[in-house]
VOLO-60249 format. One record per residue: residue number from 1; chain; x, y, z of N, C-alpha, C, O, CB in turn. Coordinates in nm, 3 decimals, always signed. Glycine has a CB too. Example, Ala and Ser with C-alpha at 12.3 -4.5 7.8 and 13.67 -1.06 7.14 Angstrom:
// residues 2
(node 1, 'A', (+1.319, -0.569, +0.780), (+1.230, -0.450, +0.780), (+1.320, -0.330, +0.780), (+1.424, -0.332, +0.846), (+1.131, -0.447, +0.905))
(node 2, 'A', (+1.285, -0.225, +0.708), (+1.367, -0.106, +0.714), (+1.290, +0.003, +0.787), (+1.341, +0.114, +0.804), (+1.408, -0.060, +0.572))
***
This chain:
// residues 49
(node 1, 'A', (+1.494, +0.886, -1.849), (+1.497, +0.985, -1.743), (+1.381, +0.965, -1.645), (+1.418, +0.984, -1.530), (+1.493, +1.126, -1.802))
(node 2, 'A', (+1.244, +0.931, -1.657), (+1.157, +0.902, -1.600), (+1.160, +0.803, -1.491), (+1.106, +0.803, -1.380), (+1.092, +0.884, -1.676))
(node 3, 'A', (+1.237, +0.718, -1.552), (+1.242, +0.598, -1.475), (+1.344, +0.627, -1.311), (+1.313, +0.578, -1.202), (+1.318, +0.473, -1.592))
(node 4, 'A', (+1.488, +0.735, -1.343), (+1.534, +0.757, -1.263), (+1.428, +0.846, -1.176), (+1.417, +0.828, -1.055), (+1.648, +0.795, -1.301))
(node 5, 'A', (+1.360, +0.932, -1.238), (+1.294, +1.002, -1.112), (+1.203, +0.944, -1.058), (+1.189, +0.979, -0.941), (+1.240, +1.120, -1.129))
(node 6, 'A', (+1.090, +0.822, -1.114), (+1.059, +0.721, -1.001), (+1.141, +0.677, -0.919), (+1.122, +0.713, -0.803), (+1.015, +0.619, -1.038))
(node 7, 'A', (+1.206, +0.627, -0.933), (+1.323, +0.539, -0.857), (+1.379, +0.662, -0.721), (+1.431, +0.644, -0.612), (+1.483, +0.489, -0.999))
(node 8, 'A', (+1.346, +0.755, -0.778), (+1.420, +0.858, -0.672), (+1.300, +0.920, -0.583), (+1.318, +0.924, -0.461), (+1.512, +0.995, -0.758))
(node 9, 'A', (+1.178, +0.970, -0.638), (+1.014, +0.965, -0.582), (+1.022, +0.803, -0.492), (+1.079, +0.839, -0.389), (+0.868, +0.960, -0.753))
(node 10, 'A', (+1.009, +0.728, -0.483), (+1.038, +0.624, -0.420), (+1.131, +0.575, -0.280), (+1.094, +0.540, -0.168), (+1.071, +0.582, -0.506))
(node 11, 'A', (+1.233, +0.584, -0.326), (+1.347, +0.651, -0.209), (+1.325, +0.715, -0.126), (+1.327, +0.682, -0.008), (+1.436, +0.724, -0.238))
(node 12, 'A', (+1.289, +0.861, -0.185), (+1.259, +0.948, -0.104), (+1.110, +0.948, -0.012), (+1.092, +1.023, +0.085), (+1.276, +1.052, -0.184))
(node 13, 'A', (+1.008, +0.851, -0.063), (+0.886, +0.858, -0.003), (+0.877, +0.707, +0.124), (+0.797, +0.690, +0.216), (+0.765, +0.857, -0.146))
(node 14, 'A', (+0.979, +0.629, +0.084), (+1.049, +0.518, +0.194), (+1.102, +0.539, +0.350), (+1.076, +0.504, +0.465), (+1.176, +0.473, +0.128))
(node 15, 'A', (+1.205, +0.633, +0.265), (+1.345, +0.744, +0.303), (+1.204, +0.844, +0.413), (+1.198, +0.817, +0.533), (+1.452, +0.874, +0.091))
(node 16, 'A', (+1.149, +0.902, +0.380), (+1.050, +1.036, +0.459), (+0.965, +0.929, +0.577), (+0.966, +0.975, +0.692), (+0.899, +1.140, +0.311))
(node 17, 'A', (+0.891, +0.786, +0.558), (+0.782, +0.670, +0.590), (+0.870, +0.668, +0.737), (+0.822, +0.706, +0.844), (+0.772, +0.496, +0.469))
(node 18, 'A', (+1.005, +0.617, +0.720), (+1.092, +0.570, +0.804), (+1.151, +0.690, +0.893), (+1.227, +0.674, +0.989), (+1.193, +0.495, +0.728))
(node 19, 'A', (+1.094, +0.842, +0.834), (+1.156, +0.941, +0.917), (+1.262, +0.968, +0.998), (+1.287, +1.001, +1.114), (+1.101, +0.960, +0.972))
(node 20, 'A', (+1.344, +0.928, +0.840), (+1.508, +0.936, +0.827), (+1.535, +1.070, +0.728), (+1.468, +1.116, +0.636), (+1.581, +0.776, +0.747))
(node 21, 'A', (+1.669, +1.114, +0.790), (+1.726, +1.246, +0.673), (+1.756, +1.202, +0.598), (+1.736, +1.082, +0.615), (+1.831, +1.341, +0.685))
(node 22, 'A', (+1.823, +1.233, +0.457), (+1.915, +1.196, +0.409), (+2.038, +1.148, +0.464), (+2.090, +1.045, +0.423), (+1.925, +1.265, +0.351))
(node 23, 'A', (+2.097, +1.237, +0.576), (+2.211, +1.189, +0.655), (+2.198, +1.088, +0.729), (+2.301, +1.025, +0.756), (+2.256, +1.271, +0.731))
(node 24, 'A', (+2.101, +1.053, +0.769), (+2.096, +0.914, +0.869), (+2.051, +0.827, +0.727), (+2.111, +0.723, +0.756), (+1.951, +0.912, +1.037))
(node 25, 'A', (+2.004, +0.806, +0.630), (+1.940, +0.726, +0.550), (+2.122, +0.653, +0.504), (+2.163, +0.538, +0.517), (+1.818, +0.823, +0.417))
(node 26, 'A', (+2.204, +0.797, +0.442), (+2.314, +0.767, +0.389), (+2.392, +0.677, +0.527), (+2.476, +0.591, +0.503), (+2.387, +0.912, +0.328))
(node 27, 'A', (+2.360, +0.703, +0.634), (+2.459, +0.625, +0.732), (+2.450, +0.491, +0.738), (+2.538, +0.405, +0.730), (+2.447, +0.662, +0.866))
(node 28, 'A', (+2.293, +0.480, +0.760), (+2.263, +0.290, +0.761), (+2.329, +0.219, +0.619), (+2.383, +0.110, +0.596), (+2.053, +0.246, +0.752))
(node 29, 'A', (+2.302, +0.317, +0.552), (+2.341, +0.226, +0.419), (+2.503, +0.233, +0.406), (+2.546, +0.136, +0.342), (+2.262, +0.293, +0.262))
(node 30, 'A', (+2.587, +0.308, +0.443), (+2.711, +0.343, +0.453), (+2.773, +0.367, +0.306), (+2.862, +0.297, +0.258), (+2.778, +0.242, +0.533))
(node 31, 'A', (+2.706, +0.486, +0.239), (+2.694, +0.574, +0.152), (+2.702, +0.700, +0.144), (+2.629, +0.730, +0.238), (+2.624, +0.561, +0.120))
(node 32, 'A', (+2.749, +0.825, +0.087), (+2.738, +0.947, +0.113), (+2.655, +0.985, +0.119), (+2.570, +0.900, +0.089), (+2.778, +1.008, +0.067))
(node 33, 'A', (+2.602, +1.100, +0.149), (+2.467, +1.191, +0.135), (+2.421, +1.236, +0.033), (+2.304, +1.252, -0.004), (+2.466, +1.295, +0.194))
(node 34, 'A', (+2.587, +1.274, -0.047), (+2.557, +1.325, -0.181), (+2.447, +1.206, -0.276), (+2.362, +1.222, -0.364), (+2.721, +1.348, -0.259))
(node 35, 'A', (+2.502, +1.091, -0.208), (+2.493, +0.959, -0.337), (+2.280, +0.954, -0.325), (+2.195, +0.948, -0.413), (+2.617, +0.726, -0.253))
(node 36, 'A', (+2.271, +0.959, -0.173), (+2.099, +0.958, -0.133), (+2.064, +1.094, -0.204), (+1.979, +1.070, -0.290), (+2.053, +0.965, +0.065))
(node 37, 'A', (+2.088, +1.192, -0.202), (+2.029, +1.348, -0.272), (+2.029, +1.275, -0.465), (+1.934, +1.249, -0.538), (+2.200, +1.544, -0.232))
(node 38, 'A', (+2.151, +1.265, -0.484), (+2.135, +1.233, -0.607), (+2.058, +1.135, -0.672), (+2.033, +1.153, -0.791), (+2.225, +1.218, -0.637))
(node 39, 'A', (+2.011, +1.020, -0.608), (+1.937, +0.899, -0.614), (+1.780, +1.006, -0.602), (+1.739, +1.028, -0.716), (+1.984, +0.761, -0.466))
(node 40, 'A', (+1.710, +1.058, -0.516), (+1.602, +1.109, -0.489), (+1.555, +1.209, -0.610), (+1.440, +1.227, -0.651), (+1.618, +1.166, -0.361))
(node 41, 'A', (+1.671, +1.264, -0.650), (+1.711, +1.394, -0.777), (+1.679, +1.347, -0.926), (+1.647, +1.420, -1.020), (+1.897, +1.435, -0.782))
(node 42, 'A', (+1.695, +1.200, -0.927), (+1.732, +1.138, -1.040), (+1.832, +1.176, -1.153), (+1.827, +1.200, -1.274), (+1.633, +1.122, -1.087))
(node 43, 'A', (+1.913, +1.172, -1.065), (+2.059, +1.199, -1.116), (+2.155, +1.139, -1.119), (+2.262, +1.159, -1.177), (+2.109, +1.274, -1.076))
(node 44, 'A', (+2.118, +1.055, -1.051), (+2.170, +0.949, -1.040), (+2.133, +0.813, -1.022), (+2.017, +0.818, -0.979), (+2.221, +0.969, -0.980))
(node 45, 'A', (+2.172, +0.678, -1.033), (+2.126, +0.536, -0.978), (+2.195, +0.484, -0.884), (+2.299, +0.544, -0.855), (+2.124, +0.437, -1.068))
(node 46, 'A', (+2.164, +0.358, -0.805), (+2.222, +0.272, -0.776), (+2.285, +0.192, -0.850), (+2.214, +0.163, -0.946), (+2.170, +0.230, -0.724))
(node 47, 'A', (+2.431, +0.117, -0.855), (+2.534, +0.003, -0.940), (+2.377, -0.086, -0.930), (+2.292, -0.074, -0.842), (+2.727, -0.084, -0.836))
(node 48, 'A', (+2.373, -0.178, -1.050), (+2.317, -0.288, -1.013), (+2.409, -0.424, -0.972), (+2.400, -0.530, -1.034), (+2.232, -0.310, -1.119))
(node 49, 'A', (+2.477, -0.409, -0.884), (+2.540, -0.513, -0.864), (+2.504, -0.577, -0.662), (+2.557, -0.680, -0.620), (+2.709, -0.460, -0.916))
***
């Protein structure tokens, strides 16, 4: 569990650097919003593929 909430502390401190929303973050990447909230949440990951 730790590891996802680095991974999401991270994101989100990239994600804030670049002074992007979530909604514009999810657009460049052409991803939902939900998928960036949940990644930041650690609730989720990225596929490693």
């Amino acid at each position: 569990m730790e590891d996802k909430k680095s991974f999401g502390s991270f994101i989100a401190e990239k994600r804030k650097a670049l002074r992007y929303t979530q909604k514009e973050l999810a657009h460049q990447l052409n991803i939902s919003e939900t998928a960036v909230s949940k990644w930041e949440r650690g609730v989720s990951q990225t596929k490693g593929y």
